[in-house]
Each structure stands twice: as C-alpha cells, then as structure tokens.
C-alpha positions as CSV (number, residue, x, y, z in Angstrom):
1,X,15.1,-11.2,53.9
2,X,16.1,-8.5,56.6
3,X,18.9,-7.9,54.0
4,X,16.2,-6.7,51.1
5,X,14.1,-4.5,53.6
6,X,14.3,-0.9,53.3
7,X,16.1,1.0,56.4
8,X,13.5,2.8,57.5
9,X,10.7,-0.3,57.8
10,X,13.7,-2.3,59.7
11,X,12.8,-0.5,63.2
12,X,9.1,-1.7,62.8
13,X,10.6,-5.3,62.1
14,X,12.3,-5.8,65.0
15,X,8.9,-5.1,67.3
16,X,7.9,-8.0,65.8
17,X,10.4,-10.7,67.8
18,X,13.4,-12.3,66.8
19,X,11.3,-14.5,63.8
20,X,10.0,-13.3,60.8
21,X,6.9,-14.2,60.9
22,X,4.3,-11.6,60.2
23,X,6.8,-9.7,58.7
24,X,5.0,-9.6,55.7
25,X,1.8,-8.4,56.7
26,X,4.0,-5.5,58.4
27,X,5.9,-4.6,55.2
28,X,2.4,-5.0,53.4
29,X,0.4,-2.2,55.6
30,X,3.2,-0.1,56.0
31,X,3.5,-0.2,51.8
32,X,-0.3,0.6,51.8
33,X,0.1,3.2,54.1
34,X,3.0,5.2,52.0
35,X,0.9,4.3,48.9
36,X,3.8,2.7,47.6
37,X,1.9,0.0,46.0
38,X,-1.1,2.7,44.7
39,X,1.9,4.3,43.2
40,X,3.2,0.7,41.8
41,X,-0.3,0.0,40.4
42,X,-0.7,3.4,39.0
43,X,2.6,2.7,36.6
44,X,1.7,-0.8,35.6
45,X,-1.8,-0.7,35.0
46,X,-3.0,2.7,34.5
47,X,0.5,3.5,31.8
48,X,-0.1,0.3,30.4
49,X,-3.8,1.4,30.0
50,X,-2.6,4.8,28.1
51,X,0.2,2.4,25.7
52,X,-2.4,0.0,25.1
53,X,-4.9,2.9,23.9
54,X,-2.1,4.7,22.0
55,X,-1.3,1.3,19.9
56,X,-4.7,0.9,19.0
57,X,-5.4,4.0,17.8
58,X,-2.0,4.1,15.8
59,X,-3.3,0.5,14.4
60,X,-6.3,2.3,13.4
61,X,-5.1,5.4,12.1
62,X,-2.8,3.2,10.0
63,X,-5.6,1.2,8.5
64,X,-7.9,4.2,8.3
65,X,-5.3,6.6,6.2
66,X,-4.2,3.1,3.5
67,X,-8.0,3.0,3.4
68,X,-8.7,6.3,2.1
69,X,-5.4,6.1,0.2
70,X,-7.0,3.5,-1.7
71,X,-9.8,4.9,-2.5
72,X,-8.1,7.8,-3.8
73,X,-5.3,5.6,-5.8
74,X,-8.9,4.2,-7.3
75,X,-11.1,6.0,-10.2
76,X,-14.0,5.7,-7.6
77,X,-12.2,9.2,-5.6
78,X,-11.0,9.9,-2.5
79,X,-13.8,8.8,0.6
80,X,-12.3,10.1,3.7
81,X,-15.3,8.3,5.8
82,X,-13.2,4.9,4.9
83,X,-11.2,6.1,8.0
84,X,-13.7,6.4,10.5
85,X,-14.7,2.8,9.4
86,X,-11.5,1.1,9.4
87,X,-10.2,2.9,13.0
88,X,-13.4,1.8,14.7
89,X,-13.0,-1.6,13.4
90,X,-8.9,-1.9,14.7
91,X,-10.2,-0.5,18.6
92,X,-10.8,-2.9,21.3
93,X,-14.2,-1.4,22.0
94,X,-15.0,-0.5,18.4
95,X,-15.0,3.5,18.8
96,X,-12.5,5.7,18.6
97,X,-12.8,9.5,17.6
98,X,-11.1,10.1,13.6
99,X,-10.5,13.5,14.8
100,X,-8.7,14.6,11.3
101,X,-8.6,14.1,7.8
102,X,-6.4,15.6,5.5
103,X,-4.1,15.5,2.7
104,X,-3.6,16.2,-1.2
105,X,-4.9,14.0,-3.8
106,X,-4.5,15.0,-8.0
107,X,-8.5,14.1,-8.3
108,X,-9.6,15.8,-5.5
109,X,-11.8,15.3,-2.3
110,X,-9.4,15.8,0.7
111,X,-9.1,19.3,2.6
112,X,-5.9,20.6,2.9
113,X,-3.5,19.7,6.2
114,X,-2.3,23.2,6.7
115,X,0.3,23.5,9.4
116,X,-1.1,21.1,11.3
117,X,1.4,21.0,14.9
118,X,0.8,19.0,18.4
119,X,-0.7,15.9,19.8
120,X,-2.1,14.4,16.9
121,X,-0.2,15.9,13.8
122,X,1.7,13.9,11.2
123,X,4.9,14.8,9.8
124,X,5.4,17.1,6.4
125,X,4.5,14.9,3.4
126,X,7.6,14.1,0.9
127,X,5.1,13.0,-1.7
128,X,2.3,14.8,-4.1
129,X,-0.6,11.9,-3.1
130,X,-1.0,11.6,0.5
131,X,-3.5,11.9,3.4
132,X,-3.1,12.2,7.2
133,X,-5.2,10.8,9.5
134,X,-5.5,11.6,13.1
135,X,-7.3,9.5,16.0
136,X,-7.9,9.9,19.4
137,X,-9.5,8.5,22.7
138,X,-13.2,7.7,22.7
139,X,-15.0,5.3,25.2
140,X,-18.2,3.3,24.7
141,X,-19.3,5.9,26.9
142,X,-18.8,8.8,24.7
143,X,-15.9,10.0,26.7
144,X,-12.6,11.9,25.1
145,X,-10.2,10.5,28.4
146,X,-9.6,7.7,28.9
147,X,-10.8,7.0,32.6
148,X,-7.7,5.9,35.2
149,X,-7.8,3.0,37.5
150,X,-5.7,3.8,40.3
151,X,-4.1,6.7,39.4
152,X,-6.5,9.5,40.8
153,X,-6.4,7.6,44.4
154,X,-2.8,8.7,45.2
155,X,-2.2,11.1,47.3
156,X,-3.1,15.2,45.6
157,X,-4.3,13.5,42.7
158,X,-8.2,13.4,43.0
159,X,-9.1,15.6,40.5
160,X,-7.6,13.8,37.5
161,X,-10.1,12.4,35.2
162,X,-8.0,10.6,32.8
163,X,-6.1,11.4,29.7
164,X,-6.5,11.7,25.9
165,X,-4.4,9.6,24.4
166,X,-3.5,10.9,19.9
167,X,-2.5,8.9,17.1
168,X,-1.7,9.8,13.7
169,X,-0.8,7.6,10.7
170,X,0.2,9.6,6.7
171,X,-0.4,6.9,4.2
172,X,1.3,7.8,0.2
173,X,0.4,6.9,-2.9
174,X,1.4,7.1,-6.9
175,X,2.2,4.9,-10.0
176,X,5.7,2.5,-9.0
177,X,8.7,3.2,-10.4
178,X,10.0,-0.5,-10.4
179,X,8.8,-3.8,-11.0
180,X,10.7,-6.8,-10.0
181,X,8.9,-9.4,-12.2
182,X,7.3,-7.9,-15.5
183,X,6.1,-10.6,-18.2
184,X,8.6,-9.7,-20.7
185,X,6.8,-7.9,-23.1
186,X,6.2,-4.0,-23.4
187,X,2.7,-2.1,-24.9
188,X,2.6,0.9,-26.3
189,X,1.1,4.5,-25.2
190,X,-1.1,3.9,-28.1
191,X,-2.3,0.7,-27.5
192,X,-3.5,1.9,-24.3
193,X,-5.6,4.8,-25.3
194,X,-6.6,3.3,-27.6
195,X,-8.0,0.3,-25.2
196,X,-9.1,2.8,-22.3
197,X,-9.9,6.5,-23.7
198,X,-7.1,8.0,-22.5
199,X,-5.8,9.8,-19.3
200,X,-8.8,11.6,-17.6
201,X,-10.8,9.5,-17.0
202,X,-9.9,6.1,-18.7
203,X,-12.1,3.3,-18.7
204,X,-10.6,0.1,-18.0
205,X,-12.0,-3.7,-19.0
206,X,-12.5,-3.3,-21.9
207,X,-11.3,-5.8,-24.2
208,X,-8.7,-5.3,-27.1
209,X,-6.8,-6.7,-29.4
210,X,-3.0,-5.8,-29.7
211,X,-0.8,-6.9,-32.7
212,X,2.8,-6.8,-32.4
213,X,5.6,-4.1,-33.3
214,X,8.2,-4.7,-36.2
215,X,5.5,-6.6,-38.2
216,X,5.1,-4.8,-41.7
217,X,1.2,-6.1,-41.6
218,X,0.6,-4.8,-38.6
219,X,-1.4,-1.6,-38.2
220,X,-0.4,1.4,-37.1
221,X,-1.2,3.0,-34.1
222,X,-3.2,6.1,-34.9
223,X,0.0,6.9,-36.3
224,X,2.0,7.5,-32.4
225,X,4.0,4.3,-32.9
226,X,5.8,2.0,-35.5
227,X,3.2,-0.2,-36.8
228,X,2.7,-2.6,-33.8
229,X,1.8,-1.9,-30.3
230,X,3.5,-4.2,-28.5
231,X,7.0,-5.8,-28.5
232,X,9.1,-8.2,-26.6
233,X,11.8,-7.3,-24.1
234,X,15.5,-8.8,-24.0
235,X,14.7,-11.2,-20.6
236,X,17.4,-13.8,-20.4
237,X,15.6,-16.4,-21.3
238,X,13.3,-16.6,-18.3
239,X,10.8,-14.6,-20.1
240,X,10.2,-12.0,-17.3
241,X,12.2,-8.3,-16.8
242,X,13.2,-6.4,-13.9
243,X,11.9,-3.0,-14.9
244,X,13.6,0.5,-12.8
245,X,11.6,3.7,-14.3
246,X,13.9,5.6,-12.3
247,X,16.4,4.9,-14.2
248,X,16.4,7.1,-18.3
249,X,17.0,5.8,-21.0
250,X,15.8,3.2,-23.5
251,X,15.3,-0.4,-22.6
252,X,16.9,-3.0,-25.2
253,X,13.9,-5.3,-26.8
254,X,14.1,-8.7,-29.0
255,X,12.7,-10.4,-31.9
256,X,11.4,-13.5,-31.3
257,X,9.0,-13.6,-34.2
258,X,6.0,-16.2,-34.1
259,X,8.6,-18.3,-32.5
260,X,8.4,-17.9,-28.5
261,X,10.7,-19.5,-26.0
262,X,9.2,-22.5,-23.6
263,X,9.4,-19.6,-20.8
264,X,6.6,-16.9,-22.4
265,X,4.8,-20.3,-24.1
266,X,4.6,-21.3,-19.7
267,X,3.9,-17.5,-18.6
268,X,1.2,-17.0,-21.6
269,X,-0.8,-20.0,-20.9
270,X,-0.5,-19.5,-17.1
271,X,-1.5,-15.6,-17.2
272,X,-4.8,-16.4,-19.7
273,X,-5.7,-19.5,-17.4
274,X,-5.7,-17.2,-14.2
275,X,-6.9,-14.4,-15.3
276,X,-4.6,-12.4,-12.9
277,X,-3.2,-8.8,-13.7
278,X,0.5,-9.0,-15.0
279,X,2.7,-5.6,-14.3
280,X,3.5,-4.3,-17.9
281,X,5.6,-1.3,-18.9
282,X,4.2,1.1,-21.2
283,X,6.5,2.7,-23.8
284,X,5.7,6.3,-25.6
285,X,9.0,5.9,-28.3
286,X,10.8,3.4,-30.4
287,X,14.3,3.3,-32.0
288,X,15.7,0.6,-34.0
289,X,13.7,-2.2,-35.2
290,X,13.8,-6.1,-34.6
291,X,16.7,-7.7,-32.4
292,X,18.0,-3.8,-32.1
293,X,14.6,-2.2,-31.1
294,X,14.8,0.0,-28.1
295,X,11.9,1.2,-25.9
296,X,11.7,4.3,-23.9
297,X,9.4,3.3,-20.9
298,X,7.1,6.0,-19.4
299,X,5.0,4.2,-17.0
300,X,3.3,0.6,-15.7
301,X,0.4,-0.6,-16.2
302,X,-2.1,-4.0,-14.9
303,X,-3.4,-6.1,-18.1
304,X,-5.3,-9.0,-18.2
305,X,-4.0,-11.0,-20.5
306,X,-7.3,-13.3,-22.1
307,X,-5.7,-15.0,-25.4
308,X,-3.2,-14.6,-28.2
309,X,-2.5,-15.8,-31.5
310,X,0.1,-17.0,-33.9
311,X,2.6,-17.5,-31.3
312,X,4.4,-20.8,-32.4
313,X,4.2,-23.6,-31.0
314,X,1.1,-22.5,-28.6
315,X,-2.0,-23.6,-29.9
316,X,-4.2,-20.0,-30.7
317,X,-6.0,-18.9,-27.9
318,X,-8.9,-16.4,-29.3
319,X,-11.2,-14.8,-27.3
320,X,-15.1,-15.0,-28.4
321,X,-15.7,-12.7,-31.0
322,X,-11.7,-11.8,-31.6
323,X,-9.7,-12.5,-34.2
324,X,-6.2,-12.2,-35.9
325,X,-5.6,-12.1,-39.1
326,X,-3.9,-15.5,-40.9
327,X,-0.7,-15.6,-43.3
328,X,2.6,-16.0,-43.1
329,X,3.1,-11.8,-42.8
330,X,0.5,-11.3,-40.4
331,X,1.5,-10.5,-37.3
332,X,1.4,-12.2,-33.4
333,X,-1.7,-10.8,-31.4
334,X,-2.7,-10.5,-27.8
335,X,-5.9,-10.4,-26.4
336,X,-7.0,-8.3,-23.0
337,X,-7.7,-5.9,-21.2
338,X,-6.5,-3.0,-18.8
339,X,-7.4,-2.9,-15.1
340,X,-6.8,-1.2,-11.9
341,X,-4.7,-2.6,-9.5
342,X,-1.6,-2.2,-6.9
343,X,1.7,-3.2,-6.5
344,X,3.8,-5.0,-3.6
345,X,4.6,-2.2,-1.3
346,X,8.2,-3.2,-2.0
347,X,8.2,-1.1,-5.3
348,X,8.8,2.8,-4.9
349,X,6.4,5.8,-5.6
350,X,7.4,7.1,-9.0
351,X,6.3,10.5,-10.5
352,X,5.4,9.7,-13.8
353,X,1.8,9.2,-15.4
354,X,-0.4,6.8,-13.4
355,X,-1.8,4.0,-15.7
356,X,-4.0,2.1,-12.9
357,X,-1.5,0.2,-11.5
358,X,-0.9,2.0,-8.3
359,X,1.8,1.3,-5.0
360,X,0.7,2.3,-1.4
361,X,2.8,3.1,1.1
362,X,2.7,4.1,4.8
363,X,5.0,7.2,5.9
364,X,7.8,6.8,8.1
C-alpha cells in the first residue's frame, strides 16, 4: 500500500506505528482536508450532470426539429410549436426551454435563422427545406442553470450557481431522389393532375381510374401524354425497379400487354389487399412505344393502389362504382389514389417537384 501513497501523506503515515492500520481514515481526512475528493466528486457527478443535460436536450432538439420538419413536408404547414412538444417530452423532467426556431420552408411559416453564431447555433443549411432548433436548460423550478452538486463547495468557488447547458438539432426535408424498391410500373404527369388538382395545392385521396399507355383505346390525357397514363417498367422479372432521379435521362419501359408476369400478379394482389402506399415514379415525356418505350422520370410519388382490371390471369378487381371498359382493344386499368407520405431516410433529398411523397433527414 505504502508503495501507492503520495509522498507528501507518507510523513503522516509513519506517526501512525509500524502497521497500517488506520491508515485509511488518515489518508481519508487528509483527502477531505485538500478537498481532493470535493474536487473528485465535482468531475464525476456534477460533469456528468452537465453531459447528461446536454444529451437530453440534443435528444430533444432532434425530435423537436424532425417534428416540425414534418409538419412542413405535410400540406397541413409548418407548426413550429411541434418542437416545444416533442423536446419536453425527450427531458427527464419534462421541461426544457425551445429557445429557437428557425429555418426556410417553400410554403411558409418559419422565421428566418439569420446568422445565428454561439452556444446554441446550428450549422449553415446545404438544403432549400430546413429548420433549426435550439434548446437549452430549464428546471422544474423554472431555472435557466442547471444547479451544481458539489461543485460550488470547493475552495473560491461559492458564487457559482450552475450552468446553462445548449443544444441544437437542423432537421432537412424535400421529395427523394431514389427509391430502392418501386412496383414496376410508372404514371404519368397527367394522370396525376388529373387525380389531385395539380401542384399548389393538390388534393390527395381521391380516387381515379388510370388506363394504360400504348393502348390505341385508351384516352388521352388532356392531350400531355400518349394515349395512356401509365406504363410498365423493364424490372427483371421481379416486377419491382430501382429508381435514381439523380441520374438524366430516360428510363427503358416494357410491354407486357393484358398478360402480367406471376411477380406484378403477387405485388398487385398484395398492394390492393394492404392498402399500403407503393413509391411510384412519375414521368412528364414518352419516346418510343411498346417494348421500345422510354420514360423521362421527373419525380415520386405514394399511390394507393385499390383494384385493376383486365390484367390476365388476375381475376378483375374493381372498385365500387369503377369500371373499365371490356373488349379485346380496351385497355388494362388501375384503380387508386394519391397520398402523402415519406420515405426510408436511406433515400437522398432530390430537387425536383415534390408529389407528396416526402424523405426527412437530420443534418450532420
């Protein structure tokens, strides 16, 4: 033990006799005395106090700012008092102070950041949708500091009343740009105006009917689009497509006429008996026709997918009070409906037109 004892406590040791016992108690007081444990208890509990603080109010500024994001990615509007909500509820204690929110949003209803520099700022937005949201200390009691345990009883340090401990979180959000597992099947710009009103503001659930391009039958689509306003993508077989919008160009389509493959008969019957969104890519321009066709993709967009009709084998599936037309040159048709919803945040923020189908991401 005398081996682990600091030099200058060794001379107080050896009063004690030849034995070690009461050693301790010695090394104990004399610790006390040089406040060497205050100062020990000050680092462990008192910092600890301060990174505990500063992870809950990053949790909560984190939750806050995807809140609001939400909101904003939504045709509801931006509601900025989502954060106060969703901080509060990610604090130990349930209160913290939202002491900033900012950001830009296309629709509106966030103040501008400014220049925004110190304890508490976020870092410059790389994207056009954002918002910043700021927290900071607040106790039950009302109190900006958060108060210290042993800290203000070493020595020259009875005048600190604790500290005020700043989080910020800047939470993105804009149409995706990628899609990893698209039912493999494309609408048209058309088809969704058509189905929602248009751009500012559409209306989504309402439901349509949608026949398919390359059939000579098949209406056009106030005239924007071949006659058709939907079409199959080339898939592989597996009746799914990765879509990239990053990447220009045209995407290469297929013809499987009233004919589908086992794959889209499975993903047709599985979509309209779930009633769950699929991620579809919209296209604005056609070249070719049939096997050849070619889409040029603009955007992606949620449909839910409630029936169809004249795809061989599949037994029709025809909403109440749908139809499609009968004959061996009318076209396939799908039933549905556009919606709001968002992506995995796996996909990246594009910056093309938003068609409700949103991805939200946290900065950084």
């Amino acid at each position: 033990m005398r081996n682990l004892v600091p030099s200058f406590i060794r001379p107080m040791l050896r009063m004690v006799g030849p034995d070690d016992r009461g050693a301790v108690g010695v090394l104990v007081g004399v610790l006390f005395a040089t406040g060497v444990v205050l100062g020990m208890a000050a680092l462990t509990v008192d910092a600890g106090s301060l990174y505990v603080e500063r992870a809950e109010l990053q949790n909560g500024a984190d939750a806050g700012a995807l809140a609001v994001a939400k909101s904003c990615a939504s045709s509801s509007g931006c509601l900025p008092v989502n954060a106060a909500t969703y901080a509060n509820q990610n604090s130990k204690d349930g209160t913290s102070t939202v002491s900033s929110v900012c950001g830009n949003a296309a629709s509106g209803g966030l103040p501008s950041c400014g220049s925004a520099t110190g304890k508490g700022a976020c870092p410059t937005a790389k994207t056009p949708n954002y918002v910043n949201v700021s927290t900071a200390t607040r106790t039950t009691g009302g109190s900006s500091l958060l108060p210290p345990v042993f800290a203000r009883a070493l020595a020259g340090n009875g005048g600190y009343q604790g500290t005020a401990v700043h989080a910020c979180a800047q939470a993105a959000w804009g149409p995706p740009a990628q899609s990893s597992n698209s039912l493999a099947m494309t609408l048209s710009l058309c088809a969704w105006t058509q189905a929602t009103g248009g751009m500012t503001p559409p209306t989504f659930g309402t439901d349509v009917r949608i026949f398919v391009r390359d059939t000579p039958s098949a209406p056009k689509c106030d005239g924007s689009s071949p006659p058709g306003e939907f079409g199959w993508l080339a898939d592989g077989g597996s009746c799914s497509a990765s879509i990239d919008l990053t990447q220009s160009g045209y995407v290469a389509g297929s013809d499987p006429g009233k004919n589908i493959s086992k794959p889209c008969q499975d993903a047709l019957t599985s979509y309209v008996a779930s009633k769950s969104p699929i991620f579809i890519p919209i296209f604005d321009t056609t070249t070719g026709s049939g096997s050849g066709a070619q889409y040029h993709l603009v955007g992606l967009a949620a449909f839910v997918l409630t029936g169809y009709a004249n795809m061989n084998p599949l037994k029709d599936a025809v909403p109440s009070g749908m139809s499609c037309p009968k004959g061996s040159t009318t076209p396939s048709c799908i039933f549905g409906h556009f919606t709001q919803a968002l992506m995995p945040v796996s996909s990246t923020i594009g910056t093309g037109p938003s068609f409700g189908l949103a991805v939200i991401k946290l900065a950084g």
